[in-house]
C-alpha positions in Angstrom: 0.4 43.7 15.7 -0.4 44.8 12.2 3.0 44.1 11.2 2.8 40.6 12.7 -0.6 39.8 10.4 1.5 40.8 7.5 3.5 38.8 8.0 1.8 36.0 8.7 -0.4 36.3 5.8 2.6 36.7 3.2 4.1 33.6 5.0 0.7 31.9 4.6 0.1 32.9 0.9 3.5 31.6 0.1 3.1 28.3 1.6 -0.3 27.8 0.2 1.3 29.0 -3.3 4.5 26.5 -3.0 1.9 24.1 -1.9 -0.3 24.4 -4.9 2.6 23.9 -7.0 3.8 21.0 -5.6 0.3 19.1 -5.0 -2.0 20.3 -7.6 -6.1 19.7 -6.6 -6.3 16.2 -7.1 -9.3 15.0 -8.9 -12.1 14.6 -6.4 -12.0 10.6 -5.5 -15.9 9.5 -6.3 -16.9 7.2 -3.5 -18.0 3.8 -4.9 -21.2 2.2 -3.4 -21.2 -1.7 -4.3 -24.2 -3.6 -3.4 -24.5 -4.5 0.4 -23.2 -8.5 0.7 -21.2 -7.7 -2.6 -17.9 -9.8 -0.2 -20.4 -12.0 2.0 -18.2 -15.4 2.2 -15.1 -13.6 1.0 -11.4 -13.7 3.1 -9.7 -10.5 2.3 -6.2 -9.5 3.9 -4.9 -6.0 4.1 -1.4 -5.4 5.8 -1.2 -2.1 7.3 -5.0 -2.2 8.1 -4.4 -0.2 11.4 -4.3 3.6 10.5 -4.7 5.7 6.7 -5.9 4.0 3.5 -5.7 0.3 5.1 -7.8 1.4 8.1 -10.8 3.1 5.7 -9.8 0.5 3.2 -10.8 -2.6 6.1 -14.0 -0.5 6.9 -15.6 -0.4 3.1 -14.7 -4.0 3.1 -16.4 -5.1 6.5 -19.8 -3.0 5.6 -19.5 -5.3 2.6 -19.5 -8.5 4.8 -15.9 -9.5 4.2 -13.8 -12.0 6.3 -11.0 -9.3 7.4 -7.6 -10.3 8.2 -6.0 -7.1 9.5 -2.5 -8.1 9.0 -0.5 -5.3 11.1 2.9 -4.7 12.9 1.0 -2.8 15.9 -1.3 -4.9 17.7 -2.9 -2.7 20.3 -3.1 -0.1 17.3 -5.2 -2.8 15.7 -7.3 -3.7 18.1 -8.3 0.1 18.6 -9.0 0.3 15.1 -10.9 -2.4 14.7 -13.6 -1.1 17.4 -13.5 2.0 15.7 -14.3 0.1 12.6 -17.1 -2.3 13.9 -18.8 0.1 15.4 -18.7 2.8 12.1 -19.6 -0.7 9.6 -23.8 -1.4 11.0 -25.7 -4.3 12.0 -25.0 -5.8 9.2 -20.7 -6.4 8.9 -18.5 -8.8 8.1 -15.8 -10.6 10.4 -12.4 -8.9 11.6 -9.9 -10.9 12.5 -6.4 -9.5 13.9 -3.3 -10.3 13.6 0.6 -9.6 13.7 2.7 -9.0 11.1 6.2 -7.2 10.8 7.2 -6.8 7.2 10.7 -5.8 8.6 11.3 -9.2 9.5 10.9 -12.3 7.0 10.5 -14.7 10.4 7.7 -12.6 11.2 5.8 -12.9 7.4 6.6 -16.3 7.5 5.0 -17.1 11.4 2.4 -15.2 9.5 2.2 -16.9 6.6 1.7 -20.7 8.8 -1.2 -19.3 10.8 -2.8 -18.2 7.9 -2.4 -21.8 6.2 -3.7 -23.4 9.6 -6.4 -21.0 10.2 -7.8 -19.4 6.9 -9.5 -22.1 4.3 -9.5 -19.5 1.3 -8.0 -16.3 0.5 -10.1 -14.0 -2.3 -7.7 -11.5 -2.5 -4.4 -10.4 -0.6 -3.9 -6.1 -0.7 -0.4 -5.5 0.2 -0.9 -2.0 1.4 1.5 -1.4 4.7 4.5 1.1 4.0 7.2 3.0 4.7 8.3 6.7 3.8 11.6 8.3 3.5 12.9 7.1 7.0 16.5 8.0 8.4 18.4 4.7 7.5 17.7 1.7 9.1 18.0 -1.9 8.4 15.3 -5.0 9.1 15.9 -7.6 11.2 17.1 -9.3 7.8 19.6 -6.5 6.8 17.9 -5.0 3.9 17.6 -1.0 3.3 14.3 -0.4 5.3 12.5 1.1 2.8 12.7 -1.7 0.1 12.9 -4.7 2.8 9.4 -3.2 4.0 7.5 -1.6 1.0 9.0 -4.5 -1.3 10.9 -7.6 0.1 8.5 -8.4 2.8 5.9 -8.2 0.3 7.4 -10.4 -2.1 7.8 -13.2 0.3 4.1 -12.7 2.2 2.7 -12.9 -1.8 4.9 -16.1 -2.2 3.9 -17.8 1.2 0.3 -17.0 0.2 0.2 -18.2 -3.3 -1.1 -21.5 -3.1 -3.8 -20.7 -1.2 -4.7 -17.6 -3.6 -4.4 -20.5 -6.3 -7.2 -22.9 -4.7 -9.2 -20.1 -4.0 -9.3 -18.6 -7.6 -11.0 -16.6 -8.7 -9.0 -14.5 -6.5 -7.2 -11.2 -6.5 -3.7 -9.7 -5.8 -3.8 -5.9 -5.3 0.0 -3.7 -4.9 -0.2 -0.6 -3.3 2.5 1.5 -5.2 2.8 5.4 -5.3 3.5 7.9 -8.4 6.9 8.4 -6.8 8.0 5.5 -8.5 8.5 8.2 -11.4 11.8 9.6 -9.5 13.3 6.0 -8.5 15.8 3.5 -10.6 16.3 -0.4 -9.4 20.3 0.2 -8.1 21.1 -3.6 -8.9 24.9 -2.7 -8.0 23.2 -1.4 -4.4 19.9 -2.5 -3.7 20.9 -2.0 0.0 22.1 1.3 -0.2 24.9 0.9 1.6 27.2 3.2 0.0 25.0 6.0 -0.5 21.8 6.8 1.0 19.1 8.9 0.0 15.5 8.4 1.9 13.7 10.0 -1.3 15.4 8.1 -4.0 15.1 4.7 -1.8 11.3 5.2 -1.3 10.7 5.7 -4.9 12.9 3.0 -6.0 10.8 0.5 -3.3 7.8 1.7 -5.1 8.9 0.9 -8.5 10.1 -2.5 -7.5 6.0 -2.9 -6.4 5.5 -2.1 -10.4 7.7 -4.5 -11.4 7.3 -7.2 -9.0 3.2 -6.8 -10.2 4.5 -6.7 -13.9 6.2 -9.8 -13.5 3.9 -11.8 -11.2 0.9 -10.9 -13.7 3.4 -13.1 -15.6 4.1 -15.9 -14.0 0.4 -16.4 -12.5 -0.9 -16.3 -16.2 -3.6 -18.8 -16.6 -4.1 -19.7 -12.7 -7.1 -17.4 -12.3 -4.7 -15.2 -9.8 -4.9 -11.4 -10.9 -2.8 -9.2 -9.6 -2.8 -5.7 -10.2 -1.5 -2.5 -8.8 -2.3 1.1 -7.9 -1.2 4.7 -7.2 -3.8 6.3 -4.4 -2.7 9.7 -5.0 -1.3 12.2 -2.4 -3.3 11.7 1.0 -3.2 12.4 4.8 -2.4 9.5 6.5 0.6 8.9 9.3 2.8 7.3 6.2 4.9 11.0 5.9 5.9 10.9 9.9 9.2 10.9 9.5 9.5 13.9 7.4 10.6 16.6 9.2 8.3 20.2 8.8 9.1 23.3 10.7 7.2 23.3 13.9 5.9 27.0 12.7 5.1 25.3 9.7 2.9 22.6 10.6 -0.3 24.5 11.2 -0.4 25.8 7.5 1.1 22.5 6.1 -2.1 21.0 8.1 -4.1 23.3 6.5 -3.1 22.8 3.3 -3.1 19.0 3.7 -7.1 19.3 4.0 -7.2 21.0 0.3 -4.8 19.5 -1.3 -4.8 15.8 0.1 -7.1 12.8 -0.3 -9.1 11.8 2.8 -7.9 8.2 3.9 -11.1 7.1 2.8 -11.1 8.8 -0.8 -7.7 7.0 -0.9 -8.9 3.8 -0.5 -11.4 3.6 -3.6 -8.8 2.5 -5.7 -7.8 -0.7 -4.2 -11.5 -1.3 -3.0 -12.6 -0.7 -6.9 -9.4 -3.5 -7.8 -10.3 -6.0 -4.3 -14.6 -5.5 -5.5 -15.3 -4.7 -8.6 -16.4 -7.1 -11.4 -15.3 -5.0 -13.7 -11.8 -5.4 -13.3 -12.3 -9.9 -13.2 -9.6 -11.3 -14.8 -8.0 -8.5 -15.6 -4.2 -8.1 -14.8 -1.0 -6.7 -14.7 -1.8 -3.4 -14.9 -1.7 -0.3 -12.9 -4.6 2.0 -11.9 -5.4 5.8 -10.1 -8.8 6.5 -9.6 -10.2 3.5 -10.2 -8.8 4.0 -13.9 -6.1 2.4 -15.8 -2.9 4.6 -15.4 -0.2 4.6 -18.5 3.3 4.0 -17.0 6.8 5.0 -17.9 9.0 2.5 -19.6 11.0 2.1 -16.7 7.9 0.0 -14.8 6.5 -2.1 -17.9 10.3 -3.4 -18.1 10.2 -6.8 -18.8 13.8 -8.0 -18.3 14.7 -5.4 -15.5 10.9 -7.1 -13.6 12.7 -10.6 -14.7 15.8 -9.6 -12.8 14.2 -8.4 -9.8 12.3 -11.1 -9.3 15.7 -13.2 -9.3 17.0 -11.2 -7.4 14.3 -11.0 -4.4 13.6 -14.3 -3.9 17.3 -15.0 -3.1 17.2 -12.0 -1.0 14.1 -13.3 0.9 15.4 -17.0 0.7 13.4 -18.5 -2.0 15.6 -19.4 -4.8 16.8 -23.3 -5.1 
């Protein structure tokens, strides 16, 4: 038995060691506390609202009397979490309002996209927060890699459908959920696809640089239109985005462990894109990128003009846009 603790402990150590290494203590996410009302008569959408940072992210923004448009692939998931969230939000909440949305499918954002037009007379800000991580391949409905078809395309075409509205409604605000990753991707022009060589790391980071890019140059083109749009790295944090990464099953109890240390809570995640959907400080500003609730530098690679240029081309004939 003694020998088993050993063990166990040495096995333990190590794990909390490689762990330490890999995800150093993030900097402890200060909760923000805006003024109760601070989104009374404000139509906010968040896609992925039904679990992690979009779930705690929907919550903050209902306490603050917001219109909620819980724009999710999952809609019994939804509806669960919006109970959980009505009931957590007080007497005094905002509105929720479900409904369905596959980013893996451009019919789906574009059904979407019509109900929204016929149903919502304003939009204050759009958060494009849904995601995919490191999957085995896959294609959408449309035939793109899954990763960038989800975390990117599907984005790119809900933002386009939506900008109009965003445009009447200005003041308003675009927020991009991206992820530090983007560090370890490159925009394979000659592949986009990945259909000669597939690697669920590389794919995720390049989706999340094409988030930095596409903000880069929409900041851009909105210029002048009262439209900001601006993006954001949350940090490392526990939500259901990592379930198709494979752990050891004797692993998982000391990875969970680990997780509560090293990770952010949902809710400590979601202070960056409530600080860029809430906060008068940030009016008017855009095209940047921010991690706790601060403006982050970038690498070169994601303040590319011409490469954000070329994207941007090159999505919207993807998606179906170009003339």
């Amino acid at each position: 038995m003694s020998t088993a603790v050993l063990v166990a402990a040495v096995v333990g150590g190590g794990v909390l060691l490689l762990m330490r290494r890999l995800f150093p203590v993030q900097k402890a996410a200060k909760l923000l506390r805006f003024p109760a009302g601070t989104m009374r008569g404000k139509t906010v959408i968040v896609t992925g609202a039904n679990s992690g940072i979009g779930k705690a992210l929907a919550g903050e923004l209902l306490k603050l009397q917001a219109r909620v448009v819980m724009a999710c692939r999952d809609r019994r998931s939804a509806e669960e979490a919006a109970k959980d969230l009505k009931k957590e939000a007080g007497p005094e909440q905002g509105e929720v309002v479900i409904k369905h949305l596959d980013l893996a499918s451009l019919r789906s954002v574009r059904r979407f996209c019509e109900e929204i037009q016929q149903e919502e007379s304003k939009i204050d800000v759009l958060i494009n927060n849904a995601g995919i991580y490191q999957c085995p391949y896959m294609k959408t409905e449309d035939g793109f890699e899954m990763q960038l078809g989800v975390n990117h395309l599907g984005h790119f075409l809900l933002t386009h459908l939506l900008l109009d509205r965003l445009k009447a409604s200005a003041p308003s605000r675009i927020v991009v959920v991206s992820s530090k990753l983007y560090k370890y991707g490159q925009i394979n022009f000659d592949d986009l696809n990945s259909e000669s060589n597939y690697n669920k790391s590389f794919c995720y980071s390049q989706s999340k640089l094409a988030n930095l890019l596409f903000t880069l140059e929409l900041a851009r083109q909105l210029d002048g239109t009262g439209v900001t749009v601006n993006a954001l790295t949350p940090g490392i944090v526990r939500t259901k985005l990592g379930r198709h990464v494979q752990i050891p099953f004797l692993a998982k109890p000391l990875f969970y462990l680990a997780s509560l240390v090293f990770f952010k809570s949902p809710l400590e995640g979601a202070q960056t894109p409530l600080y860029l959907a809430c906060s008068p400080e940030v009016q008017g500003v855009t095209g940047k990128c921010f991690a706790n609730c601060e403006e982050e530098e970038l690498l070169a690679k994601a303040t590319d003009d011409r490469a954000a240029k070329k994207l941007w081309d090159v999505s919207r004939r993807m998606v179906g846009l170009a003339d």
